[in-house]
C-alpha positions as CSV (number, residue, x, y, z in Angstrom):
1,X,-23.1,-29.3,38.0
2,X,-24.1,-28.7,34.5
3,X,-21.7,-26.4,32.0
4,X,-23.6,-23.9,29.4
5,X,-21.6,-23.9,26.8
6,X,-21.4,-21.4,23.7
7,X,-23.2,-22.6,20.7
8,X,-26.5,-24.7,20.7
9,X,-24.8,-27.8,19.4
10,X,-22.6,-27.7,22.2
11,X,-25.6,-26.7,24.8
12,X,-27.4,-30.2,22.8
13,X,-24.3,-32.3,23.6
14,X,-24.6,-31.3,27.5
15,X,-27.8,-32.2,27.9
16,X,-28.0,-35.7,25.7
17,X,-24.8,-36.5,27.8
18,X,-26.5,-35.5,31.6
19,X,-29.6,-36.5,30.5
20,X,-29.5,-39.7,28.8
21,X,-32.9,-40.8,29.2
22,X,-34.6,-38.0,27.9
23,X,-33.3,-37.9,24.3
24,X,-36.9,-37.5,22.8
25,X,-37.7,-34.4,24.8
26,X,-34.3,-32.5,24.0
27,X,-34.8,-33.6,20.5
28,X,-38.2,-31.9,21.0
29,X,-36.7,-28.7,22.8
30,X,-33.4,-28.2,20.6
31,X,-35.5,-27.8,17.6
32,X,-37.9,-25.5,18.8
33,X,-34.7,-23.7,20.1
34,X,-33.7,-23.6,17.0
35,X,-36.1,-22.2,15.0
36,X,-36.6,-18.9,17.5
37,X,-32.7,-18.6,17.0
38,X,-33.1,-18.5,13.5
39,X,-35.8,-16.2,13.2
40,X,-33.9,-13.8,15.7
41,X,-30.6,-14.6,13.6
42,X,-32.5,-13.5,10.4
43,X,-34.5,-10.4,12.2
44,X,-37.6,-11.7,11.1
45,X,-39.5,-10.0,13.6
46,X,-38.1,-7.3,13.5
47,X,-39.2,-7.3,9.5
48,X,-43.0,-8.6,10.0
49,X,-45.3,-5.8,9.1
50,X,-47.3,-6.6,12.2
51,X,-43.8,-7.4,14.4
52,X,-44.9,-10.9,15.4
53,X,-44.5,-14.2,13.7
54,X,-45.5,-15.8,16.6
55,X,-48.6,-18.0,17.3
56,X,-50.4,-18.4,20.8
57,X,-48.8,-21.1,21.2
58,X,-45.3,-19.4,21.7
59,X,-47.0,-17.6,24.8
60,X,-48.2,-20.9,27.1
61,X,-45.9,-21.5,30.0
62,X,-42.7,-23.5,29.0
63,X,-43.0,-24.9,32.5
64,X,-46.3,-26.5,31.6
65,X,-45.2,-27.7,28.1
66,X,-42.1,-29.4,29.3
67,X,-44.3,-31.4,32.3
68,X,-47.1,-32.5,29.8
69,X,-44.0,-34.1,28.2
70,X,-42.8,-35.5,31.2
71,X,-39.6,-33.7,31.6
72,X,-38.1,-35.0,35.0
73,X,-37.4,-33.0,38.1
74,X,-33.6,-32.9,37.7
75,X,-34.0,-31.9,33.9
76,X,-36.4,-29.1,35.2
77,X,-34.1,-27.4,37.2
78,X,-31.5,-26.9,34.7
79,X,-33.9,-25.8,32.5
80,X,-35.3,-23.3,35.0
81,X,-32.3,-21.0,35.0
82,X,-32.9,-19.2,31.5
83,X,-36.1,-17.4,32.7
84,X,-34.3,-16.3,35.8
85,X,-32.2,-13.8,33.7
86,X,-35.5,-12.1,33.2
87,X,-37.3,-12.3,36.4
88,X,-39.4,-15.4,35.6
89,X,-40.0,-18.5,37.1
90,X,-39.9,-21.5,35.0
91,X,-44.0,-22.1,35.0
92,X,-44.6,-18.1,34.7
93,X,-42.3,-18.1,31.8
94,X,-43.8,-18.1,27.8
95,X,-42.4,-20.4,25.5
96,X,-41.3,-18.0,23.2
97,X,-39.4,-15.5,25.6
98,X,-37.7,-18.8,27.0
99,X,-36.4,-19.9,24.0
100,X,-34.8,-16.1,23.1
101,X,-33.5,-15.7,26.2
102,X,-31.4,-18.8,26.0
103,X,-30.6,-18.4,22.2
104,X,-29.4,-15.0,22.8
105,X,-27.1,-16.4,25.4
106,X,-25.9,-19.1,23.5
107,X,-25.0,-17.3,20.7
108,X,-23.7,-14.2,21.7
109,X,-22.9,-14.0,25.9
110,X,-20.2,-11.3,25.9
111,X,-18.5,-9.4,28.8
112,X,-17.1,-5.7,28.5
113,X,-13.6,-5.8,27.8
114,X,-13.7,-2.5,29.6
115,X,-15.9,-0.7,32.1
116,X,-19.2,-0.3,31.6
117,X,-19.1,3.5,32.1
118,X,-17.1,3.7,28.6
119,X,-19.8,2.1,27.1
120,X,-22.0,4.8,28.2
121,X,-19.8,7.3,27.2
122,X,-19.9,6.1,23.3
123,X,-23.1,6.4,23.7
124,X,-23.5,10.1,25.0
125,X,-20.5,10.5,22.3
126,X,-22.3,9.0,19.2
127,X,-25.9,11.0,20.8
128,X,-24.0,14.6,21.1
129,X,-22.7,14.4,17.3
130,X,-25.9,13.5,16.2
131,X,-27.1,16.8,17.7
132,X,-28.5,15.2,20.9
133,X,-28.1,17.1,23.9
134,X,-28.1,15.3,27.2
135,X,-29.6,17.2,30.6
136,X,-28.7,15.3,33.7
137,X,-29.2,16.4,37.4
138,X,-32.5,16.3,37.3
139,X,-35.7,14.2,36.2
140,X,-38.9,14.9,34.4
141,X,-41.7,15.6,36.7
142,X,-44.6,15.8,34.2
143,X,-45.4,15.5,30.5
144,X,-47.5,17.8,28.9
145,X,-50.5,16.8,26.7
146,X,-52.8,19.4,24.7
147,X,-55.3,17.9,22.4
148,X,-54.4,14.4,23.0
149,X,-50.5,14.9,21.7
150,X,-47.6,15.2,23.6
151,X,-46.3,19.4,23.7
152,X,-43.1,18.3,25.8
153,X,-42.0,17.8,29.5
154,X,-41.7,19.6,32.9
155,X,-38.5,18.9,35.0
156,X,-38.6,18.7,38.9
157,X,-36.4,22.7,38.7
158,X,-39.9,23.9,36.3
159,X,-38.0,24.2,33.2
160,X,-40.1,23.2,29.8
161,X,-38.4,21.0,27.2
162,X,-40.9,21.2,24.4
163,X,-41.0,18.4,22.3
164,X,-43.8,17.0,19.5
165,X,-41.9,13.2,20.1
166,X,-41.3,11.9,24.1
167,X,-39.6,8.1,24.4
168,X,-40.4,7.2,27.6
169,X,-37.9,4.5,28.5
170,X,-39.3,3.7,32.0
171,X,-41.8,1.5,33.8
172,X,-45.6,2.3,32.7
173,X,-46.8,3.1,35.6
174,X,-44.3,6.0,36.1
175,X,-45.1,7.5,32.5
176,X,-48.8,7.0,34.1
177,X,-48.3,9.2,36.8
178,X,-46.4,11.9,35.1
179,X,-49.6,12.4,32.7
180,X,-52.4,14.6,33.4
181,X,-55.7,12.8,34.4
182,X,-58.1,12.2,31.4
183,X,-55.1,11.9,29.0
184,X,-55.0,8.3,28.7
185,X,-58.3,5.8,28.0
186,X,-59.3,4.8,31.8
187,X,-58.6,0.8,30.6
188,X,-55.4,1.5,29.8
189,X,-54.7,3.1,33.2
190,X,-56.8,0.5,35.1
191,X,-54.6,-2.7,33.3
192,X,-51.1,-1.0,33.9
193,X,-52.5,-0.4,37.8
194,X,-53.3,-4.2,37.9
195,X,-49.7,-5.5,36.1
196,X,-47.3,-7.6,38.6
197,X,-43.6,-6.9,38.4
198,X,-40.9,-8.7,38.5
199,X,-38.9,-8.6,42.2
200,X,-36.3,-6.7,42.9
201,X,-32.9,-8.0,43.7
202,X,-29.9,-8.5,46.7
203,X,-26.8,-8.2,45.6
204,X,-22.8,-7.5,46.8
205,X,-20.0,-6.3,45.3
206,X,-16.4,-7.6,47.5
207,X,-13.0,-6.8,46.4
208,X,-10.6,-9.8,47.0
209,X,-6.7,-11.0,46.8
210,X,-6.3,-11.5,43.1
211,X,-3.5,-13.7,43.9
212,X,-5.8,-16.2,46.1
213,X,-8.7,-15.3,43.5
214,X,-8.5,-15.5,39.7
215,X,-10.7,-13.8,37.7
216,X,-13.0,-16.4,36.1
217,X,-14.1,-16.6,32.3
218,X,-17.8,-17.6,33.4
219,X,-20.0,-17.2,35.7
220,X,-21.5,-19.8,38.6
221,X,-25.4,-20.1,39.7
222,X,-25.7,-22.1,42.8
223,X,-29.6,-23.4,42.9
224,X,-31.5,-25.0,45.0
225,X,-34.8,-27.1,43.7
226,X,-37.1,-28.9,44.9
227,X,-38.1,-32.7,44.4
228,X,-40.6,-31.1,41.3
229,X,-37.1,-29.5,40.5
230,X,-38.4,-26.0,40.7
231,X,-35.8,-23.6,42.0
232,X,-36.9,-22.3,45.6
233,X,-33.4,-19.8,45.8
234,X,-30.2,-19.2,43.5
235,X,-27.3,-17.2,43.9
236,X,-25.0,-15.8,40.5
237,X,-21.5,-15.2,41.4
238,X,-19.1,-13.6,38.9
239,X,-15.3,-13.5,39.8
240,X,-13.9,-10.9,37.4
241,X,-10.9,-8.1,37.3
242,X,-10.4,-5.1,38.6
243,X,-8.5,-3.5,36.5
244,X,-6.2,-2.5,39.9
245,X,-3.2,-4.3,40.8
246,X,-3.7,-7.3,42.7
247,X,-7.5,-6.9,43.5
248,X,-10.5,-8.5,41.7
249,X,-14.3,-8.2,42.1
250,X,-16.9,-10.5,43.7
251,X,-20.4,-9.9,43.0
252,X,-23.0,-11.8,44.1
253,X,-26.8,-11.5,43.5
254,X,-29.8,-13.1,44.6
255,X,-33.8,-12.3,44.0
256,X,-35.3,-9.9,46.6
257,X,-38.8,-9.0,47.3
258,X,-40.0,-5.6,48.1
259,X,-41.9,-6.7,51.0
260,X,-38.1,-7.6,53.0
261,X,-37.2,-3.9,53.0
262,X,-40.8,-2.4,53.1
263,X,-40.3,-1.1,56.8
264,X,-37.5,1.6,55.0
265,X,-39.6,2.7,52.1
266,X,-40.0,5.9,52.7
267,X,-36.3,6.5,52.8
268,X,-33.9,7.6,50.1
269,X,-30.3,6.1,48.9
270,X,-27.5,7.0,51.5
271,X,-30.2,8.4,54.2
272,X,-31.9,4.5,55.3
273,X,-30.5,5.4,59.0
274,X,-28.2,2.5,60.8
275,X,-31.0,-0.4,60.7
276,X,-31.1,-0.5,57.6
277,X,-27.3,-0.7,57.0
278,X,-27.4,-3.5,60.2
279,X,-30.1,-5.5,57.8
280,X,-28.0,-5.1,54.7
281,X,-24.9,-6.0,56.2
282,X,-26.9,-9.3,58.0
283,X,-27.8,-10.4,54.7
284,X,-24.3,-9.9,53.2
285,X,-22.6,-12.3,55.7
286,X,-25.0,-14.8,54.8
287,X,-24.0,-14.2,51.0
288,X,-19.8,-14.1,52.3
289,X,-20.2,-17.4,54.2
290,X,-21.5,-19.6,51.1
291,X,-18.9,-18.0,49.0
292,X,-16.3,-19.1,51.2
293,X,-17.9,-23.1,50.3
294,X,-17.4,-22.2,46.7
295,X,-13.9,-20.1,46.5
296,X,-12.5,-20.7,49.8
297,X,-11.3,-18.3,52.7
298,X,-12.4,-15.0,50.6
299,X,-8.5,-13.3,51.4
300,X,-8.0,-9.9,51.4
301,X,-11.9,-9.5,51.5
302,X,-13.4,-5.6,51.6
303,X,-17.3,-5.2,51.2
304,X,-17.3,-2.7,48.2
305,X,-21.2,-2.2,47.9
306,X,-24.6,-3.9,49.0
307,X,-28.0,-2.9,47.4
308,X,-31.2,-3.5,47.7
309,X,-35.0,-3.6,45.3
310,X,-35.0,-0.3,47.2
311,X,-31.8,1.4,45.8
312,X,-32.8,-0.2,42.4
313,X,-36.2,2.0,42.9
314,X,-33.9,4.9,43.5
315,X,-31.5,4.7,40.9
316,X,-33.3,3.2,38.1
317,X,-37.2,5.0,38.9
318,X,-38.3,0.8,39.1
319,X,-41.5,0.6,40.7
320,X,-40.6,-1.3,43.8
321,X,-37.2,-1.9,42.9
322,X,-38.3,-4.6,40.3
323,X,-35.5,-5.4,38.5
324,X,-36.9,-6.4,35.3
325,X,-40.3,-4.7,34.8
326,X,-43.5,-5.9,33.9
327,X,-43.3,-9.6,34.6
328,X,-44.0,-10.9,31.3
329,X,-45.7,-14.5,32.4
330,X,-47.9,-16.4,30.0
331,X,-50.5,-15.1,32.9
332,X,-50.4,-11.7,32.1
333,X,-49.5,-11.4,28.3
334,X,-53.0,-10.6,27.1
335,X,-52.6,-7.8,29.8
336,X,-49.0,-6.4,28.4
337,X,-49.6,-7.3,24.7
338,X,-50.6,-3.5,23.9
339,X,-49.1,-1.7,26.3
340,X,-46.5,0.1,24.2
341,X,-49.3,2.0,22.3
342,X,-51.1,4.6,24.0
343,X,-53.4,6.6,23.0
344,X,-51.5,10.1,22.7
345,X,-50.1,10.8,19.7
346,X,-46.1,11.2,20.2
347,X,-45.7,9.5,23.3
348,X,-44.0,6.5,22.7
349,X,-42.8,3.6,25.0
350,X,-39.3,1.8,25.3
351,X,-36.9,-0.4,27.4
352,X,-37.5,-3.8,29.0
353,X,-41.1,-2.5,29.7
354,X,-42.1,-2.0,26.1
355,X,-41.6,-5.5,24.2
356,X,-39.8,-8.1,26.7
357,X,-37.0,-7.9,29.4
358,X,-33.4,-8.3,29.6
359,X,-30.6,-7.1,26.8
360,X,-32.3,-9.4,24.3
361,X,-35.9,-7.8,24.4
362,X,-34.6,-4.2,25.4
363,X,-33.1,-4.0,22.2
364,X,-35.8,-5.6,20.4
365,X,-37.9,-3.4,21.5
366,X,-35.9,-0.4,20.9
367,X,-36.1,-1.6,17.1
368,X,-40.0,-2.0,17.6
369,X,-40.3,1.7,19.3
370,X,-37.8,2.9,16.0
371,X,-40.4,2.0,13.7
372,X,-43.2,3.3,15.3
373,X,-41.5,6.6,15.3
374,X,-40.3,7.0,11.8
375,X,-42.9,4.3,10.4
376,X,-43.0,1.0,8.6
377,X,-41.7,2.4,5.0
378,X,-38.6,4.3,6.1
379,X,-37.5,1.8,8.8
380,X,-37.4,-1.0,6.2
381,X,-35.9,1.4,4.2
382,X,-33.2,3.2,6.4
383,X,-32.7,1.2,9.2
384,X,-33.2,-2.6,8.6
385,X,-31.5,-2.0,5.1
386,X,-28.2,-1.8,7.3
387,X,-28.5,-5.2,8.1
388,X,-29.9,-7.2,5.5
């Protein structure tokens, strides 16, 4: 087992203690750890003129850094868990998008102390005061374009929501096919047809006894790696409250490719038929049995929820339910590196998709999409002047 802590001296002190004979190489690591924590710490990036302080260099594979150095097999493996929490695999992932995953992790990993649905409704809250008016129950079928700028956007009832500014907080390829044909150059359609995505994801949601199960304070990642210490298959597991009487909340979640559900495609959420639900439920008991190895007889167990890349599609509009987007590998970043500017004037690009994946790079990029709107002047002005 190896414990993250909180705090990168503490993360430091781990690995020196597990992995005594490769001082030199963490020495190596924590300061190049370091110095992407401090520039995220000081929102450097976020200042740059050109958003980017960061040399080629910062995009090679971490994978293949850490091998020329002659990281070991067992030291790989640990190390190959950061890029997991953005769909990557240790070798896909860039040096630089390594490093800020696990800086943002070590310096600020915190849990709602309530439900996530109060989150969103500060949000909608803090949106509606600011005049912001929120249409749900429907999506937006098409955007319209005159002239090469955006005039505003079709929903699926036919109603027109003019608008001279459109954030489009969703996967490329979907803003792609809500466009009219010519609208966009024909290289940037061609490179966002090519992009790989990241894979979608299994996951289960159980309720169990809270007496017989405690809520944890952390979560646990059971890997499995190879002798090269790549990780072949993982499973997260959080074990957290309720917030009923005497029941807490399993989930469990596990990488999931498109191509194990492709037979139900061409279904929709809740209407899969009873093979799929037989397939889901297959899988789950799989899941059930090696949390019993890790928590015991699961007592008092119920099977709250069990979803699939295809309900992620459904829900979240994620071209075959990929979970996080674009996969942002050193292999592809000359491919992604300007996708977030089109070439029509108002349409602008946000989310995971638009800058980098996860929390970290969402709201990086939110930042990045911010200035573009309101420009370079009046977001150092307004916005970064809160926080400098």
């Amino acid at each position: 087992t190896f414990d993250l802590p909180e705090g990168i001296g503490a993360f430091e002190d781990n690995l020196r203690r597990s992995f005594p004979l490769e001082h030199s190489l963490i020495t190596t690591m924590m300061s190049d750890l370091r110095q992407t924590s401090r520039a995220l710490a000081s929102l450097d990036i976020l200042i740059s003129p050109a958003m980017t302080l960061l040399s080629p260099e910062n995009f090679e594979s971490i994978g293949e850094q850490l091998l020329r150095m002659g990281c070991s097999g067992r030291l790989l493996s640990v190390l190959g868990v950061p890029p997991t929490l953005i769909g990557l695999s240790l070798r896909e992932c860039p040096v630089f998008y390594y490093y800020m995953t696990i800086a943002s992790y070590l310096m600020s990993s915190w849990r709602l102390a309530c439900s996530s649905s109060r989150m969103a409704d500060a949000f909608v809250s803090r949106f509606m005061s600011l005049g912001g008016d929120v249409v749900t129950g429907e999506g937006v079928a098409r955007i319209l374009v005159q002239s090469g700028r955006v005039k505003g956007v079709v929903l699926q009832s036919g109603r027109v929501l003019p608008a001279g500014s459109i954030i489009a907080a969703v996967h490329p390829g979907t803003v792609v096919a809500m466009l009219p044909g010519g609208a966009l150059r024909p290289a940037y359609v061609e490179r966002v047809a090519e992009l790989e995505n990241t894979k979608g994801i299994f996951a289960v949601n159980l309720a169990v006894d809270a007496d017989a199960h405690e809520a944890l304070s952390y979560n646990i990642y059971r890997l499995y790696s190879g002798e090269d210490g790549a990780l072949s298959r993982g499973i997260f597991h959080q074990l957290r409250s309720s917030g009923q009487p005497g029941i807490n909340i399993l989930s469990m979640m596990t990488t999931s490719d498109i191509e194990d559900w492709r037979q139900w495609e061409g279904t929709t959420s809740g209407k899969r038929g009873s093979d799929y639900l037989e397939a889901k439920e297959k899988k789950a008991r799989r899941f059930i049995g090696e949390a019993s190895e890790l928590f015991g007889d699961l007592k008092g167990m119920r099977i709250l929820d069990i979803y699939t890349p295809l309900t992620i599609r459904d829900r979240a509009n994620s071209p075959d339910g990929s979970a996080y987007g674009i996969l942002r590998s050193a292999g592809q970043f000359m491919k992604t590196a300007s996708l977030n500017r089109t070439s029509i004037e108002g349409l602008f690009l946000a989310g995971q998709n638009s800058m980098a994946p996860g929390i970290m790079g969402t709201t990086m990029g939110s930042f990045q999409t911010v200035r573009n709107v309101i420009g370079y002047e009046r977001f150092s002005r307004e916005v970064m002047g809160d926080f400098l």
